[in-house]
N, C-alpha and C positions, 0 to 999 in steps of 0.2 A: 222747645222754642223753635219759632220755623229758621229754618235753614237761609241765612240771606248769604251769596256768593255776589262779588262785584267784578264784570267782566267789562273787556268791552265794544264800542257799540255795536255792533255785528247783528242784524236781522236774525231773530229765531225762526227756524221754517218749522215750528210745530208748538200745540200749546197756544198758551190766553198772551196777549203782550197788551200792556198799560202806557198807554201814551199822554204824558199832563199837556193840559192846553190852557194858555193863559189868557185872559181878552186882550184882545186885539195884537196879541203876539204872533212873528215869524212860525212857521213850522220849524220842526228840529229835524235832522237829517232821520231819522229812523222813522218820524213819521211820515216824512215825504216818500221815504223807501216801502215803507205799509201800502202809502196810497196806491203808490206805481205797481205795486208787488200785485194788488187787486184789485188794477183798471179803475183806480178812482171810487171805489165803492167804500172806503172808510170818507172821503169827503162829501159823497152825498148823504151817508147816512148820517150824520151831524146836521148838515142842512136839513135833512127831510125833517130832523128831530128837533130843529130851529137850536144846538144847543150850540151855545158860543164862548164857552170858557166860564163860565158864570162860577162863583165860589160856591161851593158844595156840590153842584150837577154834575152829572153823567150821563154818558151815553154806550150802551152795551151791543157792541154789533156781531151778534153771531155767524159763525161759518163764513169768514167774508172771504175767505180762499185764499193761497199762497201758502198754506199749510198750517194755518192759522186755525184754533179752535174757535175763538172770540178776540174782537179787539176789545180794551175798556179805555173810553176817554172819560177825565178825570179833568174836573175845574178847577185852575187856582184863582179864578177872580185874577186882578187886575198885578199885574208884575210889580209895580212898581212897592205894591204892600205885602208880596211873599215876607212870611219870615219862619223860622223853624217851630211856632205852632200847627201855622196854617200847613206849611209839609209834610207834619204829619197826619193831622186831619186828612188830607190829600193820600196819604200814606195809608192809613186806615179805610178810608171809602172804597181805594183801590181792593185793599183785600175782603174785605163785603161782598164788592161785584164781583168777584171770580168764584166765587159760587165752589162746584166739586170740582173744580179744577185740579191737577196735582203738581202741576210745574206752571209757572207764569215769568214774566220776564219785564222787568220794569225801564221803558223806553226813560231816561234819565240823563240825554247826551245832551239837552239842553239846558241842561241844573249846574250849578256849580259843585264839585266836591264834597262841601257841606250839606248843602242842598238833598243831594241825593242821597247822602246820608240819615238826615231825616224824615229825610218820605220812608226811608228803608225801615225806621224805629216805627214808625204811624203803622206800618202793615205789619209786622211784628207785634205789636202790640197787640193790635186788630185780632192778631190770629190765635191770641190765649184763648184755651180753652180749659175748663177743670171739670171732666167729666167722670171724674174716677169712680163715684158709683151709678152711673146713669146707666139704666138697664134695660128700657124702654125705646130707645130711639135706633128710628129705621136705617139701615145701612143708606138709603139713599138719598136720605136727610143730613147727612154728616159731612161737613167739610171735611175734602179732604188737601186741602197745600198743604204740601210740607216743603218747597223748596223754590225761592224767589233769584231769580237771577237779576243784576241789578247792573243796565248797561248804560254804563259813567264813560265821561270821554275822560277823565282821567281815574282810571279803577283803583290803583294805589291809593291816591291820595281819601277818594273817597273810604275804602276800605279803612285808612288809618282814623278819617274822622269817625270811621263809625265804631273802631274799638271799644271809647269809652261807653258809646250808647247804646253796647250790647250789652256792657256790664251795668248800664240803668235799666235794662230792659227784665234781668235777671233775677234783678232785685225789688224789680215792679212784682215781677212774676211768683216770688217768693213770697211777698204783702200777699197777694191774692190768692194764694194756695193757703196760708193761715190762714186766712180770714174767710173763706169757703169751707172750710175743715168743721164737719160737725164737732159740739162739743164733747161729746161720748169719745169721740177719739181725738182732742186736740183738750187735753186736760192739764191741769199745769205742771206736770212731770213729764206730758212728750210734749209740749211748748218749749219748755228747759233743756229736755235734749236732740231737738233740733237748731236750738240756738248752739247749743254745741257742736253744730256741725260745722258752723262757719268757722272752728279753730283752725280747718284746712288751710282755710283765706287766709291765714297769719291773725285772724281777730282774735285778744285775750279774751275770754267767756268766764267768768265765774256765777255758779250757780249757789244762792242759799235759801236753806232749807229752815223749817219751822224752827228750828234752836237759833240758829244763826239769827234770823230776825228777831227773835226775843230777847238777845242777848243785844240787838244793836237798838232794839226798845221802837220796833216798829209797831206797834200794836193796832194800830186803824188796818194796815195789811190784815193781820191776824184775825181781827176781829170779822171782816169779811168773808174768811175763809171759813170759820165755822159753820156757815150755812152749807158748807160741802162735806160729803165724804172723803173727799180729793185733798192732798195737805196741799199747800201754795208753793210758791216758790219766788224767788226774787231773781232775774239777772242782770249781772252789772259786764257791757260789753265794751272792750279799748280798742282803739288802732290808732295805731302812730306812725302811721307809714307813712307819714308827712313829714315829718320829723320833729323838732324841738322849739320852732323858731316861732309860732303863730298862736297864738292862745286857742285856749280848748274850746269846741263846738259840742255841746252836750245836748241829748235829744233823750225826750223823756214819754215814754208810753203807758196809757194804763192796758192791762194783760190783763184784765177779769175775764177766763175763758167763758164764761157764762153769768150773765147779771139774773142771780137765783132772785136777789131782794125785789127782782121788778115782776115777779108772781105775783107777788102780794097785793103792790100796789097801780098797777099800772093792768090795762085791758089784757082778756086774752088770747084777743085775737092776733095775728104773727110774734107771739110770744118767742117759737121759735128762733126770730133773728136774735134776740138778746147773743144768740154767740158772736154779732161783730161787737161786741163791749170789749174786745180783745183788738179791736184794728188801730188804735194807736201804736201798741208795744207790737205788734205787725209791721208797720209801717216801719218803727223802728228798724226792727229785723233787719230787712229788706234793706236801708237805706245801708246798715254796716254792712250786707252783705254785698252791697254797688259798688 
């Protein structure tokens, strides 16, 4: 996961810095401190690029000097309609444009606490990668961030809002590593015992096996499963770290590491994704694991 740290607001002299610009909003002090820092040349290069805060746009100003590798402005469209979508949208485009950066610093003195919180999650997000067997691509192809400095006029506060959303972020990340996992190596016994890894979390995990479901008279499971070599497995995950007082939220995944029966009847062409027939009980995963 990329490294996000909440400092604060203090000019970086080195490295990409992310400055958001809202229409027709104030500058925030670390942008004004950019511009000054190189003679005005992040405010013309906006104009010359006519961009004006527009929602989704950007503007990438390389080498602008002051020790600066690149500036990236970043649109939130119109202040009055921010809300922690669009932040992190905002959150996400920023880490796009920083390209092979490896350190960046997200000008965030103008955001509230929350705020900067979510743009923190958006580029986080942004930055998942799952290239665990990619063997072809160029060293010079390859993002490389791994570490966002995220400068909030109030760092604490920020930092505490973003606790919870690094543990959504963890658990996004978890979805999408099952769910990228070829079936050859995510079959329903190391499905099963990666769900048991979240016992660390304090999450109860029970895992059952082909007798188990016979004996509880599953047989549509079973009967699925015979198109494999692989036997099935069922898991039932708890937390109650909530405590006693609020009735049960139960979320329910189908986990067919591989939809074998859609050979038959369905084209064969990208037959291969048949393995997200498993990103319900992914998602699940992931969501116990937040």
């Amino acid at each position: 996961m990329l490294d996000v740290a909440f400092t604060g607001p203090s000019l970086p002299s080195s490295g990409a810095l992310v400055i958001f610009v809202a229409e027709d909003a104030r500058p925030s002090g670390l942008w004004q401190q950019a511009d000054e820092q190189t003679g005005g040349l992040v405010t013309r290069a906006m104009e010359a690029a006519e961009f004006k805060g527009g929602k989704g746009k950007s503007c990438v100003i390389l080498a602008p000097g002051a020790g600066l590798s690149r500036v990236v402005a970043i649109g939130l469209g119109k202040a009055s309609e921010l809300d922690p979508r669009r932040l992190e949208e905002a959150g996400g485009h920023a880490a796009a444009a920083l390209g092979r950066e490896d350190n960046a610093a997200l000008a965030a003195d103008g955001l509230t606490a929350e705020q900067a919180a979510h743009a923190a999650l958006g580029a986080a997000l942004r930055a998942y990668r799952f290239d665990r067997y990619r063997t072809k691509e160029k060293p010079e192809d390859k993002p490389r961030l791994a570490r966002l400095s995220v400068l909030a006029a109030e760092p604490k506060q920020a930092e505490a809002a973003f606790a919870p959303l690094r543990a959504v972020a963890r658990g996004v990340f978890l979805s999408r590593d099952l769910v990228s996992e070829p079936p050859n190596v995510l079959n329903p016994a190391e499905m099963a015992e990666r769900c048991r890894s979240l016992r660390e979390l304090g999450v109860e995990v029970d895992v059952l096996g082909p007798q188990e479901m016979r004996r509880l008279g599953f047989g549509a499971l079973l009967g699925v499963s015979q198109g494999s070599a692989n036997e099935p497995r069922m898991v039932v995950m708890r937390w109650n770290g909530a405590g006693g007082g609020g009735k049960p939220v139960a979320f329910i995944g189908k986990g067919v590491t591989f939809d074998t029966g859609g050979i038959s009847i369905k084209p064969a062409a990208g037959m291969e994704d048949m393995k997200w027939d498993m990103a319900g009980a992914g998602t699940v995963v992931g969501l116990m694991a937040a």
